[in-house]
Residue, then its C-alpha position, 0 to 999 in steps of 0.5 A: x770737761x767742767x761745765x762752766x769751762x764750757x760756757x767760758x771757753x764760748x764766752x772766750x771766743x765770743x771776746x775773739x770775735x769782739x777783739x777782732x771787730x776792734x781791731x778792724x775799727x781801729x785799722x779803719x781808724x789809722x788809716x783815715x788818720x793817715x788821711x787826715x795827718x797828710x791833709x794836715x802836712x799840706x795845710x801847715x805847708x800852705x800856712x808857712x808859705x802864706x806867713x812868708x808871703x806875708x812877711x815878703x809883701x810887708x818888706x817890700x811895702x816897708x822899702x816902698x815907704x822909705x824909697x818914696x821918702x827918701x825921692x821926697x828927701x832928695x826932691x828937697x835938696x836939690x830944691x836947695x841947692x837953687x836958694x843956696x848962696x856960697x860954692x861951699x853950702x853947694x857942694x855939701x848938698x851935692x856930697x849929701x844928694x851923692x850919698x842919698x842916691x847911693x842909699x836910694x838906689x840900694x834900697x831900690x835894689x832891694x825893692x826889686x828883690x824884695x818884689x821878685x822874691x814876693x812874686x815868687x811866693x805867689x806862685x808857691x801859694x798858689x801851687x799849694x793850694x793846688x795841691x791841698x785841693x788836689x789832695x782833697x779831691x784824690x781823698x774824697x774816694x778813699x774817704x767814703x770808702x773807710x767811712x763806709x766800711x767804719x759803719x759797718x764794721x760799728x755795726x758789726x761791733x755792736x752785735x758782736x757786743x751783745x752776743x758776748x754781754x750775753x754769753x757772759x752773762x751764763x757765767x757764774x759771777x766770780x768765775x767771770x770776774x776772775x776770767x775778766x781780770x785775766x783777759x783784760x791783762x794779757x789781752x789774748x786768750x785767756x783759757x788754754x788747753x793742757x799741752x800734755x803734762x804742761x800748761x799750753x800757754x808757757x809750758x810749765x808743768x801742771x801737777x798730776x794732781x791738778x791735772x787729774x782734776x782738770x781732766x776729770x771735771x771735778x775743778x776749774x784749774x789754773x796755771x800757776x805761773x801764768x795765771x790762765x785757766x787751764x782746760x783737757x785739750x782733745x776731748x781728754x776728761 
């Protein structure tokens, strides 16, 4: 085997154990998001019962406002009906106490409703806000723990890291850019053994002159479909 490939087959498996330390950070990751999205659910649920609640408490100080001013209205009118003097002016103000009375009493009709619905929507906040602090309290736990398990698996990363700038850097500058550009596009392994006559990746047959080459360790192949830089499998070469 070409000796270079050596150094890039190591480098490879230095990326595999970094890649593995990314995904663990970002499983790790996702699952505090989970977390938070939930703890975030609860709040903007908190938050609308809140905003109805206010909306409620305004309605029904809003009917509070009119009610005590309509009990002053009718409070004057039968105010005049003592100083009016004709049977007729006494029975406009009686017609108009009647319809006043018909007002008032629905709007305190509404009041009610409007009082027993806000009450309603206390008891929803508070059970909401119960729950978020429950929710919270259950967290704490499961926080710690991927906190926890966040920084060591950072850490593990971070050493994972440096082994692999080192590997890196015992391969020849453009062999490792070209091997860079390839595992950054496909994000897998990069150098790949000769399955038989084939290139192990997408199985599309190497030359025999290439393979030649490739076995004897005289070259640094590829495939020339896929792309990926080809090694002899099972000590061949």
């Amino acid at each position: 085997m070409h000796p270079d490939l050596e150094k890039l087959l190591d480098l490879q498996a230095k990326d595999l154990t970094l890649l593995g330390a990314d995904l663990r950070l970002k499983g790790i990751a996702d699952e505090i998001g989970e977390l938070d999205a939930a703890l975030e659910r609860a709040r903007v649920d908190l938050d609308a019962i809140r905003k109805r609640l206010g909306d409620g408490t305004a309605r029904r100080e809003e009917l509070e406002l009119t009610i005590e001013s309509q009990r002053a209205a009718q409070e004057k009118r039968r105010t005049r009906i003592e100083q009016v003097k004709t049977a007729r002016e006494v029975q406009a103000l009686m017609t108009e106490l009647d319809q006043a009375r018909s007002v008032l009493a629905r709007q305190e009709s509404d009041w009610v409703k409007s009082a027993e619905n806000t009450q309603q929507l206390e008891a929803m906040v508070k059970e909401a806000e119960e729950r978020l602090v429950a929710q919270e309290t259950d967290q704490g736990g499961e926080r710690s723990r991927l906190q926890e398990a966040q920084a060591g698996a950072a850490a593990e990363r971070d050493v994972a890291r440096q082994i692999r700038d080192a590997s890196a850097a015992s391969v020849e500058r453009t062999l490792r850019m070209r091997y860079d550009r390839l595992w950054f596009s496909r994000t897998t392994t990069v150098v790949i053994p000769l399955r038989g006559d084939a290139c192990g990746a997408c199985y599309t047959a190497v030359p025999r002159n290439r393979r030649s080459q490739i076995r004897a360790g005289t070259h640094i192949e590829g495939c020339e479909a896929c792309g990926v830089i080809l090694y002899p499998a099972n000590g061949e070469g």
